[in-house]
C-alpha positions, 0 to 999 in steps of 0.5 A: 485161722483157715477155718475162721476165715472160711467162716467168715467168707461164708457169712458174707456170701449169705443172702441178705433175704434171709438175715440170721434171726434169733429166736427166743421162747418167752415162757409163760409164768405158771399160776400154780398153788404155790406162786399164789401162797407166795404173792397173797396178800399176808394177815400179819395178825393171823400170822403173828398168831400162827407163830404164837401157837406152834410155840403152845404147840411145842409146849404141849408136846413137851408135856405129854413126853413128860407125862410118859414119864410115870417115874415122877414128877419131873425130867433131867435137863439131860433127858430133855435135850434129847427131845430136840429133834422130835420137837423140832426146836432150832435152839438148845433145850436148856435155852428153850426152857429159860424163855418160859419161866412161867410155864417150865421150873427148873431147880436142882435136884438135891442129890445128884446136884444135876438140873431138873425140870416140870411144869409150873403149877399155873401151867400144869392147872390150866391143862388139867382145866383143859380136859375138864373142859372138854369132859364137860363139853361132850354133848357138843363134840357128839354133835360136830361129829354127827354134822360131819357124818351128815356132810359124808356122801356115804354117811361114814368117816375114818377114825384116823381123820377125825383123830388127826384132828381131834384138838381142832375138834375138842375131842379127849385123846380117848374119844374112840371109847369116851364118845364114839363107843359111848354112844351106841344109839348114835355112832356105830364102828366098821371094821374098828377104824370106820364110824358110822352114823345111825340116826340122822338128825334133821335139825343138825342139816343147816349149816352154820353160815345160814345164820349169817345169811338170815342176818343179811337178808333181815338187817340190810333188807337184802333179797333171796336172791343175794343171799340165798347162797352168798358167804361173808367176805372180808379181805385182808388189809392191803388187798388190791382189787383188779378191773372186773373183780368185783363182777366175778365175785358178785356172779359168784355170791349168787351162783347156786350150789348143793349144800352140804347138807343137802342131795348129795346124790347130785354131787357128782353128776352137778360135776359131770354136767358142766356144773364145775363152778358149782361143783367148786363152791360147794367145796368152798361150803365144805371147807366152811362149814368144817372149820366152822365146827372146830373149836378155834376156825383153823386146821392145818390144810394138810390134814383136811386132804383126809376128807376130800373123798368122804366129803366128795370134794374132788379139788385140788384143796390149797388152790380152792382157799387159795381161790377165795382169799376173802373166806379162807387165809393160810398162813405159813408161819409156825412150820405148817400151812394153816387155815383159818376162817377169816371171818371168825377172827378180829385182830387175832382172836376168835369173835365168840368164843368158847370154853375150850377156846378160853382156856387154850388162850390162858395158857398162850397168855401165859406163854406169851408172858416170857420172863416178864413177871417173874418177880412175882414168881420169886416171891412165890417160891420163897414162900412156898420154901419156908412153908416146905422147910416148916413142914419138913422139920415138923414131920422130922422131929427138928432134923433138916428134912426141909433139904429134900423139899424142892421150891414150889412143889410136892416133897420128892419121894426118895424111892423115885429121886433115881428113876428120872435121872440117868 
């Protein structure tokens, strides 16, 4: 009580010219990367359709653990569900499954009585169109790996960077021998894990977006001096544009650059002479024109930090798309940070489409089907049962050899019945 009251006798003997003020820091907000993901302005079409293809995706890497398999044609339930963690799944395998009656078949097996699973025949079709596809398709996977050589500043690129994103692409699995060893006139290997490219082709030096900007100056009769280095701009719904916006953009569309193509000698010194701005869009041309040659106009951003250094675009590459919403659109749904160019995509599907293209959207309809329909897949096994068990009486004399016949699909082979099943 002393000590407070000695206190307060000091405050009141305090000079009213110094009054106790105090002070507070207001910290600025920080306009980094991830504050920009997080206030955009989101595409739900490009979202929705994120969404959709992590659901392929897991699919597909269900596939190929099947496929490692080489026992048969099928995987015990039990086997499955320890594949829970490497495919990232926040539900149980057997619940996975049951969504996707026209993709997975489960059946029991007839001796152990335990449940067993493998793709449906439509399911299994279209991945086997899939690879035939891109066999057939080879010419042009030859020419996106030449472009991407010609934008490298020294004319080489990593192997493993072009395999991280060898579907985006439409490469086969064995693209290293199938197309890279293949081509000896044209591709060369260093060290095993560098390719290398030998002749130069001069006409496979424009990028893609020169076709549009020939449209813009023949179609709506705009000068050079608009379009000469002008990208197409499409912002997504709800986008609010501030007071001056639109100016900056319109500087922007007009400051010159290098191209991709083009003088990548001056790259670096663009860069050191004050030329940042410069510098910066021709990484936006980069990015473009790469996502331009993909078979679908999206890759995950994490995998294009691979070709930063090949491609001599030293930037921070999440805040550069995030920089040019009107080109690029990341969307964070699906488990990963995905980019897709917007101008290739109209309410969620791919304006001109490709062969490859074609046949992973059969297989996302098919995913998207979920339990509708299945009356018709019924009708099917019932059929393909009686077909089996005629089968099987014929080649047994009239004994029960229907019983080893599971719906749908080939007899099981009794050597085999045990190998998949623990």
């Amino acid at each position: 009580m002393i000590a407070l009251k000695s206190l307060r006798n000091r405050s009141s003997n305090l000079s009213p010219k110094f009054p106790f003020v105090e002070q507070r820091r207001w910290k600025k907000a920080v306009d980094s990367a991830q504050t920009r993901l997080e206030n955009r302005t989101r595409d739900h079409q490009l979202d929705k359709l994120a969404t959709k293809l992590r659901t392929l995706r897991t699919i597909l890497n269900t596939h190929r653990l099947m496929s490692t398999r080489k026992r048969g044609p099928f995987v015990s339930v039990q086997i499955m569900s320890r594949w829970k963690n490497i495919l990232g799944l926040n539900i149980t395998m057997g619940n996975f499954l049951h969504k996707y009656p026209h993709v997975f078949h489960l059946f029991t097996h007839p001796l152990n009585k335990n449940l067993c699973c493998r793709f449906t025949p439509k399911m299994e079709n279209l991945i086997n169109e899939e690879v035939d596809v891109i066999r057939r398709c080879e010419s042009d996977a030859v020419i996106r790996i030449k472009k991407l050589l010609l934008m490298s500043k020294s004319g080489t690129l990593h192997v493993h960077a072009l395999r991280l994103i060898r579907t985006e692409l439409g490469l086969p699995e064995d693209f290293r021998d199938s197309i890279l060893g293949k081509y000896g006139n044209d591709f060369r290997l260093v060290d095993l894990e560098i390719v290398e490219l030998v002749n130069s082709d001069k006409n496979l030096g424009d990028a893609l977006v020169e076709k549009w900007r020939e449209n813009e100056y023949r179609e709506k009769w705009l000068s050079e001096f608009e379009t000469n280095f002008a990208f197409p701009i499409n912002f997504p719904t709800g986008f609010k544009i501030e007071r001056g916006f639109r100016e900056k953009l319109k500087n922007w569309q007009r400051l010159p650059y290098v191209k991709p193509y083009e003088g990548k000698e001056n790259v670096v010194r663009v860069r050191t002479c004050g030329g940042f701005e410069r510098f910066e869009k021709r990484a936006v041309a980069v990015v473009h024109e790469l996502l331009s040659l993909t078979v679908e106009k999206r890759v995950e951003v994490e995998r294009l930090s691979h070709f930063r250094k090949d491609f001599a675009m030293e930037v921070n590459v999440r805040e550069l798309l995030l920089k040019h919403p009107g080109i690029f659109y990341i969307s964070t749904k699906g488990g990963t940070q995905t980019v897709f160019l917007r101008e290739a995509y109209s309410r969620g599907c791919l304006i001109e489409p490709n062969p490859i293209y074609v046949v992973r959207r059969k297989m996302l309809d098919l995913v998207l089907l979920g339990c509708r329909n299945t009356k018709e897949l019924k009708h099917l096994e019932e059929i393909k049962q009686e077909s089996d068990n005629l089968i099987g009486k014929i080649g047994d004399g009239g004994t029960r050899g229907g019983d080893w016949v599971v719906p749908i699909f080939e007899p099981l082979k009794k050597d085999n019945l045990d190998d998949n099943l623990d």
